[in-house]
C-alpha positions in Angstrom: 155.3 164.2 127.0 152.7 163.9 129.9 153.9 165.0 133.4 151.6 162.5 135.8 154.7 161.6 138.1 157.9 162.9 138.7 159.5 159.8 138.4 159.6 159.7 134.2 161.1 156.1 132.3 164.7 156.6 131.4 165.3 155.6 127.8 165.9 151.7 127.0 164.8 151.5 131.2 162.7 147.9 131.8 159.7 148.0 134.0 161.4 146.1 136.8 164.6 148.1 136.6 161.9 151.3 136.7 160.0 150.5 140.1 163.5 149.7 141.2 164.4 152.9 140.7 161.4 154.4 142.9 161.9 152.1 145.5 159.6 149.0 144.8 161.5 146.3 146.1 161.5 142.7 144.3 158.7 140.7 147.1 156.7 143.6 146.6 156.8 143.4 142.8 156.2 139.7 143.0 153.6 140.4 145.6 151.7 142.4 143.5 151.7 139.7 140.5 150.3 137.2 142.6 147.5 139.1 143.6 147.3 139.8 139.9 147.2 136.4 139.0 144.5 135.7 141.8 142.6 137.6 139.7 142.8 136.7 136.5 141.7 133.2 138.0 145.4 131.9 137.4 145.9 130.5 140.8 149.0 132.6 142.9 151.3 129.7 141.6 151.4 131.7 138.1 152.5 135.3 139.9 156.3 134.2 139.0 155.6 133.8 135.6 153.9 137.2 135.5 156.8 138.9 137.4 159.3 137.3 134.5 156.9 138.6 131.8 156.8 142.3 133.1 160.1 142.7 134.4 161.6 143.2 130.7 158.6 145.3 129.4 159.6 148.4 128.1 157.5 151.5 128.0 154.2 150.0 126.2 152.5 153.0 124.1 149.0 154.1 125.6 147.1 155.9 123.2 143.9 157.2 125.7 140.9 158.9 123.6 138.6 160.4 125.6 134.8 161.1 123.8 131.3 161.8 124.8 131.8 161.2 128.6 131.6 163.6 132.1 135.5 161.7 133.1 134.2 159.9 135.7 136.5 156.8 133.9 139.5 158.7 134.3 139.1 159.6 137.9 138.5 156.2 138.6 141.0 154.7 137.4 144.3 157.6 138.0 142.9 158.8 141.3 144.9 157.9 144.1 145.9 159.6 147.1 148.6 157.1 148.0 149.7 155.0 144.7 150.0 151.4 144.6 151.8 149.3 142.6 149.3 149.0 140.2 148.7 152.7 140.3 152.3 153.2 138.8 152.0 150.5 136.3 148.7 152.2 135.1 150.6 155.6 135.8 153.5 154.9 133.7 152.5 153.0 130.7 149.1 155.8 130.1 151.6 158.3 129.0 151.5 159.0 125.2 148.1 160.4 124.7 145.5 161.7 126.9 144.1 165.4 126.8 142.7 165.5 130.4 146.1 164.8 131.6 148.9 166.3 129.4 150.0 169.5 130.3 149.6 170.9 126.8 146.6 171.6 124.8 145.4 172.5 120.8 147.5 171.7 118.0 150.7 170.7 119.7 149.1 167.6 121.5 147.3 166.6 118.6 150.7 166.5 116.4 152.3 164.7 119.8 149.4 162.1 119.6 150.4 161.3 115.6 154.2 161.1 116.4 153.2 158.5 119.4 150.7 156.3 116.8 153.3 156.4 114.3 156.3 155.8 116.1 154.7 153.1 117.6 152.5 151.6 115.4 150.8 147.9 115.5 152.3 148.3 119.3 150.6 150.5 121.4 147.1 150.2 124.0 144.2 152.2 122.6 141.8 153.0 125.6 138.4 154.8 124.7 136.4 156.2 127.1 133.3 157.9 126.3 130.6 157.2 123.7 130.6 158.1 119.9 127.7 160.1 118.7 127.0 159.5 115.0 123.6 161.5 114.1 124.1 164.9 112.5 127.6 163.7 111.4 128.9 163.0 114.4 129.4 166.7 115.8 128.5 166.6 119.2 131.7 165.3 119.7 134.6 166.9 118.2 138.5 167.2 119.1 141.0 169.5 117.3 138.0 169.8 114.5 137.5 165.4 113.8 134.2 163.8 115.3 134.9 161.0 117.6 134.1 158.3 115.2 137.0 159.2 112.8 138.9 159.6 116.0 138.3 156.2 116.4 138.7 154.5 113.3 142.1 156.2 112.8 143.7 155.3 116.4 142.2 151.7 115.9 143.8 151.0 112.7 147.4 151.0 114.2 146.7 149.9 117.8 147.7 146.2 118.9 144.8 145.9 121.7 141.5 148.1 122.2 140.4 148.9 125.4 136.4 150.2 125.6 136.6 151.5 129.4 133.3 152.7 130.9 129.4 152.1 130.2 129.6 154.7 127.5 132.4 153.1 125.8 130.9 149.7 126.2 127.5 150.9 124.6 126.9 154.5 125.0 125.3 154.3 128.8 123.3 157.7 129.7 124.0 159.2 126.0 122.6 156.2 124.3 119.5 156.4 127.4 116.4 156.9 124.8 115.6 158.8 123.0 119.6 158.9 122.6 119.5 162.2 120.5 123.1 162.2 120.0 122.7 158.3 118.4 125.5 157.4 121.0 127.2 154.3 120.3 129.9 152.2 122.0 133.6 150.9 120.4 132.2 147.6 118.8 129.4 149.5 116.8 132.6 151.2 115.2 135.1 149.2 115.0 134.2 145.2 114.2 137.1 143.9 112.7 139.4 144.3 116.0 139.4 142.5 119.1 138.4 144.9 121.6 137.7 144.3 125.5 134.9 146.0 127.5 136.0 146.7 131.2 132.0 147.6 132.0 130.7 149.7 134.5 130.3 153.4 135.4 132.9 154.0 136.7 134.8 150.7 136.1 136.7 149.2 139.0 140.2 150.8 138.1 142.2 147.3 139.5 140.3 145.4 136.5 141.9 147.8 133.9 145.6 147.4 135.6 144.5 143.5 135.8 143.3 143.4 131.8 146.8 145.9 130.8 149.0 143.0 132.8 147.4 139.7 131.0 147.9 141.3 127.6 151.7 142.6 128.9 152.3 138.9 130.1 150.3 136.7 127.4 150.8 139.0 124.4 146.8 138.7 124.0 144.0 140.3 125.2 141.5 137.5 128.3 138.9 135.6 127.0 135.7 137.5 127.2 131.6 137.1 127.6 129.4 137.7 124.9 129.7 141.4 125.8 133.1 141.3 125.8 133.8 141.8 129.4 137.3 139.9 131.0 135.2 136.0 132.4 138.2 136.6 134.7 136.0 139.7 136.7 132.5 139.6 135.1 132.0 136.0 135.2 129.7 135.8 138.5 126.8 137.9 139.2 127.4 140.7 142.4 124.5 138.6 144.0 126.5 135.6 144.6 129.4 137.6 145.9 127.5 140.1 148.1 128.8 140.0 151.4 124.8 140.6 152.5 123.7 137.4 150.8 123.2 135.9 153.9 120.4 138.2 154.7 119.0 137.4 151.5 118.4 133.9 151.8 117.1 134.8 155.4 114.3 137.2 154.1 115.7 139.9 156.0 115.6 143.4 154.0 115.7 147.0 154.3 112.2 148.1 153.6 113.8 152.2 153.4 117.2 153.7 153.8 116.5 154.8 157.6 115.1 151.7 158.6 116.4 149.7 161.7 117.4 147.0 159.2 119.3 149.6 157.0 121.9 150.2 160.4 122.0 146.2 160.9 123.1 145.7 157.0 120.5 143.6 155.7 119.9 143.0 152.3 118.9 146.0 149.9 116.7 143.5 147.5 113.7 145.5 148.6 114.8 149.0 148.0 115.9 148.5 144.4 119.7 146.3 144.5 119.8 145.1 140.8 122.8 142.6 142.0 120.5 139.4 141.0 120.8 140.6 137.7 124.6 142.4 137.8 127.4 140.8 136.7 130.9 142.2 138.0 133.5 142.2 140.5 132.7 145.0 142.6 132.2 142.9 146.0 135.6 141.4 145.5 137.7 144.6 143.8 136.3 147.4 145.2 137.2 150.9 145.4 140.0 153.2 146.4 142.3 150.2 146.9 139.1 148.0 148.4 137.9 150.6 150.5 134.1 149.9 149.8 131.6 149.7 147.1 128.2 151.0 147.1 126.7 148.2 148.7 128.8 148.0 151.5 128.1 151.9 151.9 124.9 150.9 152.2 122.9 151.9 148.5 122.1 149.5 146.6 123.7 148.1 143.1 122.0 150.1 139.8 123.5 147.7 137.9 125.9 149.8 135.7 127.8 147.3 134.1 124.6 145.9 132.3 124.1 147.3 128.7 121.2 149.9 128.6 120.9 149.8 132.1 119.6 153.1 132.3 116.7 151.7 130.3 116.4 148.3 131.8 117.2 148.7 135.3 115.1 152.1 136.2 113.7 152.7 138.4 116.8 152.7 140.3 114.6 152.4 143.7 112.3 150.1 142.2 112.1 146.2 143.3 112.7 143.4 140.9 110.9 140.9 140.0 110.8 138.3 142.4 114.4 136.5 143.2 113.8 133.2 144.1 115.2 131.9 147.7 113.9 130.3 151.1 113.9 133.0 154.1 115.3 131.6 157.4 112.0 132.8 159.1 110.0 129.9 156.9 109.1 126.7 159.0 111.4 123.7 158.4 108.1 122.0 157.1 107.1 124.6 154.9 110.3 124.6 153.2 110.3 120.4 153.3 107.3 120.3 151.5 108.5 122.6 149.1 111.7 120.9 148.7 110.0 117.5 148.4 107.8 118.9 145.6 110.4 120.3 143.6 113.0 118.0 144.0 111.7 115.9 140.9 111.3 118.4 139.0 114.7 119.9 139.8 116.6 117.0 138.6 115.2 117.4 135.3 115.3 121.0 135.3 119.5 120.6 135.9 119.9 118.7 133.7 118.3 120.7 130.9 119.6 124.1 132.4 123.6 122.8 132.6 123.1 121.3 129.1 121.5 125.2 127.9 124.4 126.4 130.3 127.1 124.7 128.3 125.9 125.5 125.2 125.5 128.9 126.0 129.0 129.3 127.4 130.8 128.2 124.2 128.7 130.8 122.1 129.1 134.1 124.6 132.9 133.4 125.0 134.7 134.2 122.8 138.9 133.6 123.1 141.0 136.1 121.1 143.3 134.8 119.0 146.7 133.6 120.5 149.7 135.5 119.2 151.9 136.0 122.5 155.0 133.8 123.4 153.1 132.6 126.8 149.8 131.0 127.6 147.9 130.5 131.1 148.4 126.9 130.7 152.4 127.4 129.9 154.4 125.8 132.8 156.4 127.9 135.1 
């Protein structure tokens, strides 16, 4: 139906027999799962158990609606000038439904996207990317004449697992920016009776996506999320505890502006407006364009794009936050004594209270979908 590689699935054809077939050999394959399982937090021990799981998977259904959006998701995640491993697995099972990407267009497409729901229904991926405006009826958004929200509700109704890929899918990013005059919305403003994961961010980190697709191929379920249903497994620490310019940091050394003699040296962008204190996401540890960079590493700082209503909460983009807490190196050994001596009471009290709120809060924001697949992280080998 779609034409993204020349290398199509032959009918009854299993995954493994598939990347056999274009040359993927078997410690490759298992390769990959490890670093897969890595992760998903699952230790490399469980990449055999994820290699078993995919090697019989047969063609999962993708069903990929695209709404109010500029695309940006889509390049993210298909762009590649030299696929991976996981860029085939994403390559080959996004292959039912997707009108950037299908050769055809109008009518034909649409009745090719029914066929695919039906013949496949209760089975396949639905992945939404893009908002869903619902004032004026919902018609600033409208495919082969049916707003986005019926759009939606339709493909939802006969999907097995709901992907919301991208700020705007999450909760309606720059759309939903007040005054939000289209009254954007994200997927679980629509659709509250389905579990649906988040994979935040604008653009998303692509390797999260292939990550997210393989723990529902392996488990039969979708990961265990936060309370804005983003996978624990890559949006459980914040980017400021994974930045790879921590250490300048906690030694008070910052770029004060981007042509600064502390902007060549790589110090810390706290100054010039990094919101990574307040970011959760993988984006130190994933990367880019198979971990080329991120934008910290290229030296701007974090805008925090995987927050909800960060174009609201985290603006000015260049602005400071307030302040982060932390001891620069330059501080006398004294200074920071006294401080420490000071607050040291205090601090074991404070722990104590703030692991108790921490636990508490923990089991209310995660929230574990329901198990219905043969396997579980915890099955053995």
């Amino acid at each position: 139906m779609m034409t993204p590689s020349a290398y199509a699935w032959t009918e009854g054809e299993t995954l493994a027999q598939h990347f056999e077939s274009r040359g993927v050999s078997r410690r490759d394959f298992v390769k990959f799962c490890s670093e897969i399982a890595v992760a998903l937090g699952l230790g490399i021990a469980a990449g055999p158990r994820i290699a078993r799981a995919l090697e019989s998977v047969k063609r999962p259904s993708v069903i990929w609606l695209q709404l109010q959006e500029c695309t940006g998701c889509v390049e993210s995640v298909l762009r590649t000038a030299d696929p991976t491993i996981g860029d085939l697995l994403l390559d080959l099972i996004s292959l039912d439904y997707n009108h950037t990407l299908m050769a055809g267009a109008g009518a034909a497409v649409e009745r090719a996207k029914q066929s695919a729901m039906a013949a496949n229904k209760g089975k396949y991926v639905l992945v939404v990317t893009g908002s869903i405006p619902t004032k004026e009826g919902g018609i600033y958004t409208v495919v082969g004449g049916r707003t986005a929200e019926d759009l939606v509700k339709e493909a939802a109704e006969g999907a097995a697992a709901i992907l919301a890929v991208g700020a705007c899918a999450h909760w309606g990013s720059v759309q939903a920016a007040r005054p939000n005059p289209t009254g954007a919305v994200g997927v679980r403003d629509i659709i509250k009776n389905r579990p649906i994961v988040n994979i935040a961010g604008c653009p998303p980190i692509g390797d999260v996506i292939t990550a997210t697709i393989v723990h529902y191929l392996t488990f039969g379920r979708l990961p265990a999320v936060d309370r804005e249903g983003r996978p624990l497994f890559a949006y459980r620490e914040r980017i400021h505890d994974q930045c790879s310019r921590r250490a300048h940091f906690d030694a008070g050394q910052f770029v004060e502006s981007f042509d600064d003699d502390s902007a060549r040296k790589g110090w810390c962008l706290y100054s010039v407006g990094c919101k990574g204190p307040a970011t959760f996401s993988p984006c130190p540890i994933f990367q880019w364009n198979t971990r080329t960079n991120w934008p910290i590493g290229a030296g701007h700082p974090c805008i925090g794009c995987t927050e909800p209503n960060f174009w609201d909460t985290m603006t000015p983009f260049y602005g400071r936050l307030p302040n982060v807490g932390g001891f620069p190196v330059e501080q006398r050994v004294d200074t920071i004594g006294a401080a420490l001596a000071i607050g040291a009471a205090a601090g074991v009290a404070a722990h104590a209270a703030a692991t108790v709120f921490t636990q508490i809060r923990r089991r209310k924001a995660t929230h574990q979908v329901p198990e219905t697949g043969p396997e579980t992280e915890n099955d053995d080998g």
